[in-house]
N, CA, C and O atoms as a Maestro MAE file, in Angstrom:
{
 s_m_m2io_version
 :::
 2.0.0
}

f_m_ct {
 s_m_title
 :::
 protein
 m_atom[336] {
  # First column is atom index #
  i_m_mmod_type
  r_m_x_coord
  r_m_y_coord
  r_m_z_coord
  i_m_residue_number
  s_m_chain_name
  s_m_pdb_residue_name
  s_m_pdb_atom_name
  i_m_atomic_number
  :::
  1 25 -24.573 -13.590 12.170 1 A "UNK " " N  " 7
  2 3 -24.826 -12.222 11.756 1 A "UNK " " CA " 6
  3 2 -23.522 -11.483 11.494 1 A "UNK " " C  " 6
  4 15 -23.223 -10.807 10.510 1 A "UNK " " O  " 8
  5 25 -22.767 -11.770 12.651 2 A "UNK " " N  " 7
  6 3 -21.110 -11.185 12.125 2 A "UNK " " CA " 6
  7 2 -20.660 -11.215 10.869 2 A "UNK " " C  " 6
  8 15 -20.419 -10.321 10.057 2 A "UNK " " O  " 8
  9 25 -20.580 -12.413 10.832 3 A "UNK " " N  " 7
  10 3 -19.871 -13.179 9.459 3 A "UNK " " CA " 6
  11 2 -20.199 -12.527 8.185 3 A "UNK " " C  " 6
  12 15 -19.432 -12.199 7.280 3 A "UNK " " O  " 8
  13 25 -21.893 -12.352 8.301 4 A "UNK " " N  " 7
  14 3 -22.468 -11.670 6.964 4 A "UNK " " CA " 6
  15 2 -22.283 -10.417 6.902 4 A "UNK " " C  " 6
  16 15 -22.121 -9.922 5.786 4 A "UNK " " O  " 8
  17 25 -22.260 -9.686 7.925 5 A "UNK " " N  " 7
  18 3 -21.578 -8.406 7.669 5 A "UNK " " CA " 6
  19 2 -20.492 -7.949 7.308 5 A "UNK " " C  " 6
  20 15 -20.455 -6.913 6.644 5 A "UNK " " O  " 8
  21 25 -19.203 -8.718 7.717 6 A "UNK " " N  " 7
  22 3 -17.861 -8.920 7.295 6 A "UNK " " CA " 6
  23 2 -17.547 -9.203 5.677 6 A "UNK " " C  " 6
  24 15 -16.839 -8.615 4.859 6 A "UNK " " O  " 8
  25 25 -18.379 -10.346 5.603 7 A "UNK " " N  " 7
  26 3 -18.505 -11.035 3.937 7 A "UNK " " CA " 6
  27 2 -19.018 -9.679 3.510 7 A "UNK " " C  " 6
  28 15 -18.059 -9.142 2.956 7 A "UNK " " O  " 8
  29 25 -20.091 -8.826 3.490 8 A "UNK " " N  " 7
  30 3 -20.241 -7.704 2.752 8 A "UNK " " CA " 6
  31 2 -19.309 -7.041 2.657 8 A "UNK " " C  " 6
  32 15 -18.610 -7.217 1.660 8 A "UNK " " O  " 8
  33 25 -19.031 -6.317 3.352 9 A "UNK " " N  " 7
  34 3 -18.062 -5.488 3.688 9 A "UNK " " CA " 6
  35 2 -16.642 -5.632 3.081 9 A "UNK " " C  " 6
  36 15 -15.828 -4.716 2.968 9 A "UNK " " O  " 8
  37 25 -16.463 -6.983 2.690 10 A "UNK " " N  " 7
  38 3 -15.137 -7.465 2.121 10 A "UNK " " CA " 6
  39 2 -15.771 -7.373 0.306 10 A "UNK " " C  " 6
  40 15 -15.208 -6.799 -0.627 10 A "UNK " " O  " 8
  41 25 -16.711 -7.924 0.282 11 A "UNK " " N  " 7
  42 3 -17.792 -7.188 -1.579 11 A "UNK " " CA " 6
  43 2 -17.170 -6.440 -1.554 11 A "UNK " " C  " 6
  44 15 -16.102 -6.249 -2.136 11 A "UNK " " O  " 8
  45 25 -18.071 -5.513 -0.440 12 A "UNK " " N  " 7
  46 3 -17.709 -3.912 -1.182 12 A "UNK " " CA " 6
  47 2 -16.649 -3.074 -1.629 12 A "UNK " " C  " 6
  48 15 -16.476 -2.192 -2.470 12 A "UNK " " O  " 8
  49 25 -15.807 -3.865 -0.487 13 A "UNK " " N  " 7
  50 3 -14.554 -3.764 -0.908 13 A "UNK " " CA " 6
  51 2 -13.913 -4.017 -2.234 13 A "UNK " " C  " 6
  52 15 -13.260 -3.212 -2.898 13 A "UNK " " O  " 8
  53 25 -14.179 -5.166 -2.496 14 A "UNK " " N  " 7
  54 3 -13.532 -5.996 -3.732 14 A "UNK " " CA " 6
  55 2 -13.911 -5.659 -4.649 14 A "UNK " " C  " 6
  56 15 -13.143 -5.779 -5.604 14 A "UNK " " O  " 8
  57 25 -15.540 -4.935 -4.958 15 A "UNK " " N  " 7
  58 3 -16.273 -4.063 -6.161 15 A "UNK " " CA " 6
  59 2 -15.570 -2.645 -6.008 15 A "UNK " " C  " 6
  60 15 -15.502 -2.052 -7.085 15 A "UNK " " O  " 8
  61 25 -15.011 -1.940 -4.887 16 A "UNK " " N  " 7
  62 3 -14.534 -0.788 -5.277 16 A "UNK " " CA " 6
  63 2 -13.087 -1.108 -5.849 16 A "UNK " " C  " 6
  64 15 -12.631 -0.574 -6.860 16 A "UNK " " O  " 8
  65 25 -12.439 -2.028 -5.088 17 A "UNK " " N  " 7
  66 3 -11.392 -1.924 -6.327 17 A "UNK " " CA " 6
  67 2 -11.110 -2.093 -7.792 17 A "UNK " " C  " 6
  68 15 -10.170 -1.795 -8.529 17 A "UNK " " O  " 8
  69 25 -12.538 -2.817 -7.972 18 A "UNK " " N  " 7
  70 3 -12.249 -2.925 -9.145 18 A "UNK " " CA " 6
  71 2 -12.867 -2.248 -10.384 18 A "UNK " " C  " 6
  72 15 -12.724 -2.512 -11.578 18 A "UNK " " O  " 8
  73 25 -13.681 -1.186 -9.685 19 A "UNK " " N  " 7
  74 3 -14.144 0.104 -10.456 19 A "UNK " " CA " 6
  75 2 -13.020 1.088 -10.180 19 A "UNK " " C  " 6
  76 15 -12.911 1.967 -11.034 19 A "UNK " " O  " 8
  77 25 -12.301 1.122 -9.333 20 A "UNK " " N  " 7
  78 3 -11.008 2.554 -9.304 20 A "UNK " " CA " 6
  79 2 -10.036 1.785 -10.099 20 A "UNK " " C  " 6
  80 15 -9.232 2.564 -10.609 20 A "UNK " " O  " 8
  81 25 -9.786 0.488 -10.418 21 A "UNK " " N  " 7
  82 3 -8.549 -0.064 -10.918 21 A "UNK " " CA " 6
  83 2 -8.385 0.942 -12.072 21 A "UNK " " C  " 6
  84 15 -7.478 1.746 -11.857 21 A "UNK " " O  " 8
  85 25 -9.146 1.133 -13.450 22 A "UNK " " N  " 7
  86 3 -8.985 1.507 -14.280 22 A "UNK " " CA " 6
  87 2 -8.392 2.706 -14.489 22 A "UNK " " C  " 6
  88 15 -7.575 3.027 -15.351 22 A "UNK " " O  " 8
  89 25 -9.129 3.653 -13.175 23 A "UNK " " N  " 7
  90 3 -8.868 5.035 -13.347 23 A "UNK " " CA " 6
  91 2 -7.568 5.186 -12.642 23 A "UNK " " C  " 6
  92 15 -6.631 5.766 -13.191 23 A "UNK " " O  " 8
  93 25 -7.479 4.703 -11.488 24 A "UNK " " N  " 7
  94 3 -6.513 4.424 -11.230 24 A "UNK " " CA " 6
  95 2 -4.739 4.669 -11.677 24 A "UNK " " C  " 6
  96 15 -3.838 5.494 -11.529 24 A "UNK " " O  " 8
  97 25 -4.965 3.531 -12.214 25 A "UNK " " N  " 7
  98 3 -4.239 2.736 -12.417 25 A "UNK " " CA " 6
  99 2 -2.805 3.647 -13.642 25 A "UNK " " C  " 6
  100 15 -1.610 3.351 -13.634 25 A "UNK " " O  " 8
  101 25 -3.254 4.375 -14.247 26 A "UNK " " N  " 7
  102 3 -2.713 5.181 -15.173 26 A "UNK " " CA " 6
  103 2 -1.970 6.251 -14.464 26 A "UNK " " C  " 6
  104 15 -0.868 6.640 -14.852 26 A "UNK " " O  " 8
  105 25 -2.440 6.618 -13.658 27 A "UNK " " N  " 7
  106 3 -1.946 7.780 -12.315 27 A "UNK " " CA " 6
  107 2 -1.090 7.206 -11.454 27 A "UNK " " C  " 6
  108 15 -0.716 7.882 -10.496 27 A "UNK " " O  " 8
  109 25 -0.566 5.738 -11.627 28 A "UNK " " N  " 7
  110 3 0.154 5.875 -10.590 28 A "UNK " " CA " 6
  111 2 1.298 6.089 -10.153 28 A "UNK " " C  " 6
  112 15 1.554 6.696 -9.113 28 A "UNK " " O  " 8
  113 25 2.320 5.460 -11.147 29 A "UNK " " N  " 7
  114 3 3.458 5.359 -11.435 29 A "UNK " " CA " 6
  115 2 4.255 4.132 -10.736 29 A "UNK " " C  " 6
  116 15 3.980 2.954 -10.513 29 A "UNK " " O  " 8
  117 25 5.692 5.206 -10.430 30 A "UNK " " N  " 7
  118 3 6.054 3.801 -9.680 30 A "UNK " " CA " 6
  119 2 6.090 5.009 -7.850 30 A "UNK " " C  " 6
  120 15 6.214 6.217 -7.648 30 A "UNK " " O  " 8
  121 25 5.903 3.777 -6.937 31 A "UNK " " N  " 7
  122 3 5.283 4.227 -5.268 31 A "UNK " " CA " 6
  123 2 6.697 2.939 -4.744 31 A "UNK " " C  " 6
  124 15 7.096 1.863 -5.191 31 A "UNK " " O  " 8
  125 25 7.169 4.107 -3.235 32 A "UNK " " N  " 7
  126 3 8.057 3.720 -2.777 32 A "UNK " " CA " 6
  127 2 7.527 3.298 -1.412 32 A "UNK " " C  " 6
  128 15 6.490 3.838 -1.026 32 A "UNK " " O  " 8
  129 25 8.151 2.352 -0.605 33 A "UNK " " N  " 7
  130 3 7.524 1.670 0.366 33 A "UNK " " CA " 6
  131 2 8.629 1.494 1.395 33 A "UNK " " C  " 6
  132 15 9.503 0.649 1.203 33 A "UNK " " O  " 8
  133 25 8.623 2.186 2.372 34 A "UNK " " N  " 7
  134 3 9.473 1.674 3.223 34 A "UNK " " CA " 6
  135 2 9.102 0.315 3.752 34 A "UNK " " C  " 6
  136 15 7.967 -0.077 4.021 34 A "UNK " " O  " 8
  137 25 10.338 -0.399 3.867 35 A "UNK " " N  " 7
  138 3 10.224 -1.730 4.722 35 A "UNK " " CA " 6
  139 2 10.503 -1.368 6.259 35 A "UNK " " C  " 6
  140 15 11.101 -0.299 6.139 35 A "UNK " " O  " 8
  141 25 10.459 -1.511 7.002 36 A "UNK " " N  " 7
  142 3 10.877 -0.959 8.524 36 A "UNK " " CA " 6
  143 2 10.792 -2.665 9.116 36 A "UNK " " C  " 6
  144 15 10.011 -3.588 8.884 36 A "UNK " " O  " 8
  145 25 12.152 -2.506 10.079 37 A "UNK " " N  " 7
  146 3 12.723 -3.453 10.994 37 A "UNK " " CA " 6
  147 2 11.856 -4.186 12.001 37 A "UNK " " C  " 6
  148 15 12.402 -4.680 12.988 37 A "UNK " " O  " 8
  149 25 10.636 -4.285 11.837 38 A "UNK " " N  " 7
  150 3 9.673 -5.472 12.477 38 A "UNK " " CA " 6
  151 2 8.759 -5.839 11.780 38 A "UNK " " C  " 6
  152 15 8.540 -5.311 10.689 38 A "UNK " " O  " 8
  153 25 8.110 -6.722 12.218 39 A "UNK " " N  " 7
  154 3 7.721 -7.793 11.294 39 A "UNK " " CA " 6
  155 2 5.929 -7.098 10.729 39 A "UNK " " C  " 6
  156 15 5.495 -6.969 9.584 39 A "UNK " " O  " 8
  157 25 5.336 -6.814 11.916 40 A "UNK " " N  " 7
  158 3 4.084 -6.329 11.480 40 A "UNK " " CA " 6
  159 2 3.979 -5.204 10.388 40 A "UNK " " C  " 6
  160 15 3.086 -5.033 9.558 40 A "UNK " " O  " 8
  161 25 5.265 -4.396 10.632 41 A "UNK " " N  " 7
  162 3 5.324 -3.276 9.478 41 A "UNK " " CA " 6
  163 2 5.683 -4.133 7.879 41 A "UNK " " C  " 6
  164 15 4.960 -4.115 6.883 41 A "UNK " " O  " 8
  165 25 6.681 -4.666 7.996 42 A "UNK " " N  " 7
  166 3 7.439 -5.815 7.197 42 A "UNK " " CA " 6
  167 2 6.359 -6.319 6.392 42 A "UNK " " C  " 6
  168 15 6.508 -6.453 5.178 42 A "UNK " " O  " 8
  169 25 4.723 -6.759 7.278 43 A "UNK " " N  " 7
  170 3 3.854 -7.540 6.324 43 A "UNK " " CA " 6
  171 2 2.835 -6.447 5.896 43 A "UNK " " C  " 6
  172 15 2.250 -6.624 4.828 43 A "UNK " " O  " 8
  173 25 2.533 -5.192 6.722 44 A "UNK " " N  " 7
  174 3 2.052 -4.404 5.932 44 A "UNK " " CA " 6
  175 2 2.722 -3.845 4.511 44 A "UNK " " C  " 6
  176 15 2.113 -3.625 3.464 44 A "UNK " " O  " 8
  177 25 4.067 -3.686 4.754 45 A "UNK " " N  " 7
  178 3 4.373 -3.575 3.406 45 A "UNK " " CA " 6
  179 2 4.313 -4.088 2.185 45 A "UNK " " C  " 6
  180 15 3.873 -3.571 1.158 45 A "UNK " " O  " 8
  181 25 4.985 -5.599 2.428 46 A "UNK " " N  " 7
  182 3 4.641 -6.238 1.204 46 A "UNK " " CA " 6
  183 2 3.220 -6.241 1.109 46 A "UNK " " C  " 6
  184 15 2.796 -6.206 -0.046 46 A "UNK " " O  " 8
  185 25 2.360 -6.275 2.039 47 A "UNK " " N  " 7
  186 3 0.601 -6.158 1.586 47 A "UNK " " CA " 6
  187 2 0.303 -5.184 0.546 47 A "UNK " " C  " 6
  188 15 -0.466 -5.299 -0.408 47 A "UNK " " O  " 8
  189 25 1.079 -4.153 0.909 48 A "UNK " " N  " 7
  190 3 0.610 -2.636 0.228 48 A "UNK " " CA " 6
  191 2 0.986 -2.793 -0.988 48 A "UNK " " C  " 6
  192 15 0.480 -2.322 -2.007 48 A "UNK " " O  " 8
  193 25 1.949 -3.513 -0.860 49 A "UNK " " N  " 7
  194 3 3.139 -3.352 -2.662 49 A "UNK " " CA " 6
  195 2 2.039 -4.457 -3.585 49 A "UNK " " C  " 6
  196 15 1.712 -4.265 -4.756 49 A "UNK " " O  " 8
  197 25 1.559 -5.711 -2.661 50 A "UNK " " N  " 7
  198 3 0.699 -6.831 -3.550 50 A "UNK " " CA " 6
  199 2 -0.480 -5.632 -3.810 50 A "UNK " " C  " 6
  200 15 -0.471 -5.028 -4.883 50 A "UNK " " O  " 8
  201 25 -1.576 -5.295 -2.686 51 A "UNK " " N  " 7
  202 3 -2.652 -4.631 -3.778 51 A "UNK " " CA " 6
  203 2 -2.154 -3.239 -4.489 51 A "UNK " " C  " 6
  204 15 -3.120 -2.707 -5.035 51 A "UNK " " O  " 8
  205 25 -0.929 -2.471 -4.654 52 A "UNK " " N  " 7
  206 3 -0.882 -1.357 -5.315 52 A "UNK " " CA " 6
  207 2 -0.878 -2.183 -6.802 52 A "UNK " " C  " 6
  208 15 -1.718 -2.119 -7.699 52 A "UNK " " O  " 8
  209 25 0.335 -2.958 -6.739 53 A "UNK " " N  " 7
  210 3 0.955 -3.781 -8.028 53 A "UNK " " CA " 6
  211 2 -0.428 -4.793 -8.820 53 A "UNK " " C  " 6
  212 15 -0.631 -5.012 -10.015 53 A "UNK " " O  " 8
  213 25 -1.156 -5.224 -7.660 54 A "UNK " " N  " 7
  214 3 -2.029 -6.423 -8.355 54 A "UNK " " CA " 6
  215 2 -3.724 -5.784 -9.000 54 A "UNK " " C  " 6
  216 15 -4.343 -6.161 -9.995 54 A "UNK " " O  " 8
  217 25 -4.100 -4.677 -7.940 55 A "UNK " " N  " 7
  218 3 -5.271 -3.770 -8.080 55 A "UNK " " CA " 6
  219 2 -5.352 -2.838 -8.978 55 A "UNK " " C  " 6
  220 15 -6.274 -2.549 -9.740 55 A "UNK " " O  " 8
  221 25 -3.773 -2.151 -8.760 56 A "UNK " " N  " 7
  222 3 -3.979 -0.753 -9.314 56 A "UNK " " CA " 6
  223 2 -2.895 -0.809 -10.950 56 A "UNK " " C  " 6
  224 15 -3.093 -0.043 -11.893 56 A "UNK " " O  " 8
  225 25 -1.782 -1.904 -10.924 57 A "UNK " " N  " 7
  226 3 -1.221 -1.635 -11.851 57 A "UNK " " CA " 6
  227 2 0.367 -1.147 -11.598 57 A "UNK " " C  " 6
  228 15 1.266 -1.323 -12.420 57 A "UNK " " O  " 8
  229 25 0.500 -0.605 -10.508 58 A "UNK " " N  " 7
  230 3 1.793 0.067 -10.237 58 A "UNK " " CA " 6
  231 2 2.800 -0.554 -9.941 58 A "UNK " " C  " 6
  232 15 2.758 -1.673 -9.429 58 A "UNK " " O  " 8
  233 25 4.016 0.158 -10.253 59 A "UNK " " N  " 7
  234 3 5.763 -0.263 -9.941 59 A "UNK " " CA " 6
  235 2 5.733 0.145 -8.590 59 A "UNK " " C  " 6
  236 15 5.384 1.254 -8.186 59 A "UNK " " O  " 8
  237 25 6.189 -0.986 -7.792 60 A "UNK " " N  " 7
  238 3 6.255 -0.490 -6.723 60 A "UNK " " CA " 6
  239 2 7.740 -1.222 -6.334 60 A "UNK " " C  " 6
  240 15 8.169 -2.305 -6.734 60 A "UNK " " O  " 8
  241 25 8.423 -0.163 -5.334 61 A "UNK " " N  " 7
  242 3 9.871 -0.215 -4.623 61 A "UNK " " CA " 6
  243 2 9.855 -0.405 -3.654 61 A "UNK " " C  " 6
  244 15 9.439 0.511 -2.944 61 A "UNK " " O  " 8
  245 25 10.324 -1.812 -2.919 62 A "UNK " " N  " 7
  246 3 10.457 -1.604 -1.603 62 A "UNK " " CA " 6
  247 2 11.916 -1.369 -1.073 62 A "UNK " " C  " 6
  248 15 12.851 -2.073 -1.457 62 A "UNK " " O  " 8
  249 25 12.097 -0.132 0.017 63 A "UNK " " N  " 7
  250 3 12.969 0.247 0.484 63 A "UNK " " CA " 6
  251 2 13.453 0.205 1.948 63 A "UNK " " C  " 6
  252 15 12.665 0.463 2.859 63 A "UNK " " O  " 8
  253 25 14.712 -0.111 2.178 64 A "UNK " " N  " 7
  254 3 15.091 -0.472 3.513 64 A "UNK " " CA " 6
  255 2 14.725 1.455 4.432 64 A "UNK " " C  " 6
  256 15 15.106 2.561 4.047 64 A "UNK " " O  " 8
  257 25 13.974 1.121 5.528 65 A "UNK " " N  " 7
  258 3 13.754 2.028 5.969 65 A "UNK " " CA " 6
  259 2 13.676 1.802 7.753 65 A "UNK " " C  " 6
  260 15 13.640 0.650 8.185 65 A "UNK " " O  " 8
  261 25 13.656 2.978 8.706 66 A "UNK " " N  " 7
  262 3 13.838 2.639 9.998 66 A "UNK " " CA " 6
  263 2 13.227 3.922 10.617 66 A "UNK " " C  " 6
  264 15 13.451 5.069 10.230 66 A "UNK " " O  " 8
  265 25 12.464 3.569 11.584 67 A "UNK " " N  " 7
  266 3 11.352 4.902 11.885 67 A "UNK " " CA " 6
  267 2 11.862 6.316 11.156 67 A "UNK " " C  " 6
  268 15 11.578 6.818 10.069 67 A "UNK " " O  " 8
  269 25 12.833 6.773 12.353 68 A "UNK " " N  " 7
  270 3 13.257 8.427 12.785 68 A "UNK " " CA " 6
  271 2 14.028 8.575 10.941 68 A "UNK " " C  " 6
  272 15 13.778 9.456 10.119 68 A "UNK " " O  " 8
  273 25 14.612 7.837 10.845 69 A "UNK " " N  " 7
  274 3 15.268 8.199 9.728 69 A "UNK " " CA " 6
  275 2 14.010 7.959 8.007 69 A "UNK " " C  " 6
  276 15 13.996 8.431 6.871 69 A "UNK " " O  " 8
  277 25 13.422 7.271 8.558 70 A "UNK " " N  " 7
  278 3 12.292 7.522 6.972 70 A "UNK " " CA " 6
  279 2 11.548 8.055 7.462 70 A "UNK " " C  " 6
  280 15 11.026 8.343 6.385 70 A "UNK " " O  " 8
  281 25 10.678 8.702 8.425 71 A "UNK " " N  " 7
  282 3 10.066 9.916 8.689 71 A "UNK " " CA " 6
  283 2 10.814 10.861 8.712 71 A "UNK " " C  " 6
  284 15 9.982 11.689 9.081 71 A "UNK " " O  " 8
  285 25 11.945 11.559 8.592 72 A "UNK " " N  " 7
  286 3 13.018 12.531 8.271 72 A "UNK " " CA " 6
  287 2 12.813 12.658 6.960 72 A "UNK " " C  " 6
  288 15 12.372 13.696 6.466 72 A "UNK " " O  " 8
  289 25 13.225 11.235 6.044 73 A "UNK " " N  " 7
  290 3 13.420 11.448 4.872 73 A "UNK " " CA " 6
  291 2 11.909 11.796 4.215 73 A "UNK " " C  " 6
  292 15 11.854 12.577 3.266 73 A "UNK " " O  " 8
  293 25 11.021 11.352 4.609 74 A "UNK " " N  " 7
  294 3 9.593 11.631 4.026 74 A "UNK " " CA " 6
  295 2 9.189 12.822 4.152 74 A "UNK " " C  " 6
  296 15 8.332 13.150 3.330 74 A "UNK " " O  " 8
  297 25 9.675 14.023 5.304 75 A "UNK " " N  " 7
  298 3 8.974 15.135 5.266 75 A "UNK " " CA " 6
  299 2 10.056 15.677 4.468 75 A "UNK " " C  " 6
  300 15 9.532 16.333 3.568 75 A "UNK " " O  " 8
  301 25 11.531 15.719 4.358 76 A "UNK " " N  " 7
  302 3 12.454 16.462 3.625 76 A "UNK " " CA " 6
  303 2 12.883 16.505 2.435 76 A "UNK " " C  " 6
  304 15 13.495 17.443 1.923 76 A "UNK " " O  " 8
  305 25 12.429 14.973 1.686 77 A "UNK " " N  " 7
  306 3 12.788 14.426 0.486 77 A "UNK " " CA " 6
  307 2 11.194 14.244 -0.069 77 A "UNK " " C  " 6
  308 15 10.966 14.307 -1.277 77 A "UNK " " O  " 8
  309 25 10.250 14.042 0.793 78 A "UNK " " N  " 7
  310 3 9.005 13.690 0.018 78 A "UNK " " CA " 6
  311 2 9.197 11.341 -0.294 78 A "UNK " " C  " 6
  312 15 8.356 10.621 -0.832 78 A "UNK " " O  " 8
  313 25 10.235 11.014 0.159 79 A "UNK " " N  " 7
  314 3 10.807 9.435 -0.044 79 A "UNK " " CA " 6
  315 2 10.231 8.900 1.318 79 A "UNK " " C  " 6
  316 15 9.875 9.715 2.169 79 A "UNK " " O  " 8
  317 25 10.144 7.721 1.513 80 A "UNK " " N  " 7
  318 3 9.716 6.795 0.375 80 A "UNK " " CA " 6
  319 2 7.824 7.352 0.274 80 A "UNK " " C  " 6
  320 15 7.254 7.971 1.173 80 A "UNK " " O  " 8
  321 25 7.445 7.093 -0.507 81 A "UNK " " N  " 7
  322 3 5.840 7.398 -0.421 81 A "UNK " " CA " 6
  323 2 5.039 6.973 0.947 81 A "UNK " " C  " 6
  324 15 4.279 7.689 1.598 81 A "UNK " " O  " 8
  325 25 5.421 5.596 1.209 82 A "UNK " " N  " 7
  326 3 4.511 4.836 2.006 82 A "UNK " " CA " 6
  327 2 5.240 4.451 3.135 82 A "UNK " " C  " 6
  328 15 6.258 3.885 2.737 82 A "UNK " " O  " 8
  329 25 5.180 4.511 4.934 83 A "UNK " " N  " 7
  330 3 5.639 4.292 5.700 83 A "UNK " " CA " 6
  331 2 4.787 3.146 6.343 83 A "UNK " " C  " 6
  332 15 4.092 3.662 7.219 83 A "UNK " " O  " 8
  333 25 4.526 1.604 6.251 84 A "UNK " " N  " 7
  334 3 3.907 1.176 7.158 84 A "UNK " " CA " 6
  335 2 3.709 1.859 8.653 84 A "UNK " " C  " 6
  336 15 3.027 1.290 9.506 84 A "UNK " " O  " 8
  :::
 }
 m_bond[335] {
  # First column is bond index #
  i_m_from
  i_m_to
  i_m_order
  :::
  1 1 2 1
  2 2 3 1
  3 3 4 2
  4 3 5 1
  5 5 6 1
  6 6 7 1
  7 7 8 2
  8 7 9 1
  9 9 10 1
  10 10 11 1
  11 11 12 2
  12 11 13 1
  13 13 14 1
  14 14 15 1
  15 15 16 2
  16 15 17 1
  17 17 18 1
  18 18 19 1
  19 19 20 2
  20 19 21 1
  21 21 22 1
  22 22 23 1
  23 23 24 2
  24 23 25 1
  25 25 26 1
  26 26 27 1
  27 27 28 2
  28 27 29 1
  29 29 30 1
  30 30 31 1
  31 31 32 2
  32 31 33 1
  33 33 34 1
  34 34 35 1
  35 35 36 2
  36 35 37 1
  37 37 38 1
  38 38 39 1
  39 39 40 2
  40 39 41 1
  41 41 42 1
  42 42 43 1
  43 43 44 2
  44 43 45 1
  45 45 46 1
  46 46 47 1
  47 47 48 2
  48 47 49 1
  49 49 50 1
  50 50 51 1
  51 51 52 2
  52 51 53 1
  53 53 54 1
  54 54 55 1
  55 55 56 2
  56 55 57 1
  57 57 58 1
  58 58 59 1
  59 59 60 2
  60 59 61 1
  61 61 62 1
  62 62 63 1
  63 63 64 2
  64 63 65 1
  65 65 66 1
  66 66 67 1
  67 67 68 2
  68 67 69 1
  69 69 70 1
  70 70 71 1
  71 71 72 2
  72 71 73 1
  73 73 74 1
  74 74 75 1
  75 75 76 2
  76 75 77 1
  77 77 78 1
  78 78 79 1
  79 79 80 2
  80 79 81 1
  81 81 82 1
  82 82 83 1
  83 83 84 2
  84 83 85 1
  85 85 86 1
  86 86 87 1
  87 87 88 2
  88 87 89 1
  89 89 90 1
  90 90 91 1
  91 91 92 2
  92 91 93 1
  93 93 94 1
  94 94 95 1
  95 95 96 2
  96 95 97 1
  97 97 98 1
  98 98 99 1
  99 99 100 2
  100 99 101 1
  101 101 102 1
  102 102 103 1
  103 103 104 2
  104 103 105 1
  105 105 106 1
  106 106 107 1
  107 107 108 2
  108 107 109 1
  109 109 110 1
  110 110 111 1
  111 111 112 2
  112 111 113 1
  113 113 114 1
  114 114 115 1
  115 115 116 2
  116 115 117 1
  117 117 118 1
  118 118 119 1
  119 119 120 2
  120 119 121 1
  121 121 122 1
  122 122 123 1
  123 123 124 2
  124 123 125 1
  125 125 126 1
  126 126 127 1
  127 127 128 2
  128 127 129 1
  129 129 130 1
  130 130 131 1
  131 131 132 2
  132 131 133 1
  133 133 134 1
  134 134 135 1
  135 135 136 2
  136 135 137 1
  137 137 138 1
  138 138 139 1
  139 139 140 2
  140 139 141 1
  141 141 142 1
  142 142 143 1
  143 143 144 2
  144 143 145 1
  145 145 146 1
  146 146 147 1
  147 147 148 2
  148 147 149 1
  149 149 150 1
  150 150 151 1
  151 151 152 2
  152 151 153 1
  153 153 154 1
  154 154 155 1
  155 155 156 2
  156 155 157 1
  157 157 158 1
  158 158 159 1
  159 159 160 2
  160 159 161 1
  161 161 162 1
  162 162 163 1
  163 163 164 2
  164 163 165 1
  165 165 166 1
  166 166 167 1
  167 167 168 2
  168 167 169 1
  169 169 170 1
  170 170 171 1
  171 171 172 2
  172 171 173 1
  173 173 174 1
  174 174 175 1
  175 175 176 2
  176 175 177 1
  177 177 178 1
  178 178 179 1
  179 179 180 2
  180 179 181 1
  181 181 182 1
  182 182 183 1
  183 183 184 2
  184 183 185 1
  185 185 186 1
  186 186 187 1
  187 187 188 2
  188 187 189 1
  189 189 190 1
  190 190 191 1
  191 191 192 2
  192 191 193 1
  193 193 194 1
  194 194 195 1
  195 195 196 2
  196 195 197 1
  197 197 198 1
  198 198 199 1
  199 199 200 2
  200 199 201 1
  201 201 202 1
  202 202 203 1
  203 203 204 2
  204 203 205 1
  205 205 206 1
  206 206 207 1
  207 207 208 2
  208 207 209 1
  209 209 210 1
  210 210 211 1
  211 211 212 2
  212 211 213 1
  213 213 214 1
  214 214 215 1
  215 215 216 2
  216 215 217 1
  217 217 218 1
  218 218 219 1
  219 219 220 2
  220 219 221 1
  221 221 222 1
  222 222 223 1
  223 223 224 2
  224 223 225 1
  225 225 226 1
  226 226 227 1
  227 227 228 2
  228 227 229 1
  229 229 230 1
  230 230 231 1
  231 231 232 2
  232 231 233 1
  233 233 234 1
  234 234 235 1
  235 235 236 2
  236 235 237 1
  237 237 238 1
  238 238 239 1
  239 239 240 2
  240 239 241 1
  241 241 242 1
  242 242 243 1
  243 243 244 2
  244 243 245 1
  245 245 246 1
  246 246 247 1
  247 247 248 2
  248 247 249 1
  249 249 250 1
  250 250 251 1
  251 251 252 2
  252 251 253 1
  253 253 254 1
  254 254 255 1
  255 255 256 2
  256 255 257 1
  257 257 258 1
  258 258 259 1
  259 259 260 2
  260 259 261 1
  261 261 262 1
  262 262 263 1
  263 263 264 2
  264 263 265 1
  265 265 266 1
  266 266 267 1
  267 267 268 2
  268 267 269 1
  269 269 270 1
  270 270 271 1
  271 271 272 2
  272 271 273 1
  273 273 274 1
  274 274 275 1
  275 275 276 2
  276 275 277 1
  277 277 278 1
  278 278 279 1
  279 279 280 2
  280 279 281 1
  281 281 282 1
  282 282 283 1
  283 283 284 2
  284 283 285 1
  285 285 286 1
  286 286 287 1
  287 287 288 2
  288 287 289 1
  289 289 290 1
  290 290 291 1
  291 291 292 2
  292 291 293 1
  293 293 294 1
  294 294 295 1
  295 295 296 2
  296 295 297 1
  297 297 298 1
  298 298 299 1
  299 299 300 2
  300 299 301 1
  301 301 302 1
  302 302 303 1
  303 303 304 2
  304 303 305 1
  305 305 306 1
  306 306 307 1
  307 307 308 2
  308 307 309 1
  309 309 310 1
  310 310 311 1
  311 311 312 2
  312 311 313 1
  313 313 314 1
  314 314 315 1
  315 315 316 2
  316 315 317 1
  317 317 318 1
  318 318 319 1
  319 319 320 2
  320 319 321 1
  321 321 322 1
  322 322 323 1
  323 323 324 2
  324 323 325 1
  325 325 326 1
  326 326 327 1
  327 327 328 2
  328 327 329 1
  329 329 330 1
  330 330 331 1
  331 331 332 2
  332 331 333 1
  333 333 334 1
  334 334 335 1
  335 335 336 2
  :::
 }
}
């Protein structure tokens, strides 16, 4: 019963991306990504950069980043877009 709920749930997923891709995809530009110094953040990032780039279409930057100092720069600069 798990399983089949999961397997849906991963559909629905996979059908919404690919009805927003279009609209999407024109809006996005290019999206900045901090990388941050451990590994779980490290693979959320490149995750984020594969479905922005592969789903939506977008340039995406990944940037060397480190908590205190890219949460500084994100509320003061508006950089990088995305903080794992």
């Amino acid at each position: 019963m798990h399983h089949s709920r999961t397997a849906a749930l991963l559909a629905l997923c996979f059908a919404s991306l690919l009805c927003a891709r279009s609209t999407l995809a024109s809006d996005c530009g290019t999206v900045t990504i901090a990388d941050m110094n451990w590994a779980s953040a490290e693979f959320s990032a490149y995750l984020d950069k594969f479905i922005l780039e592969h789903g939506y279409d977008c340039e995406v930057d990944i940037v060397a980043g480190d908590t205190v100092p890219t949460l500084t720069s994100m509320v003061e600069k508006a950089e990088p877009d995305i903080a794992p």
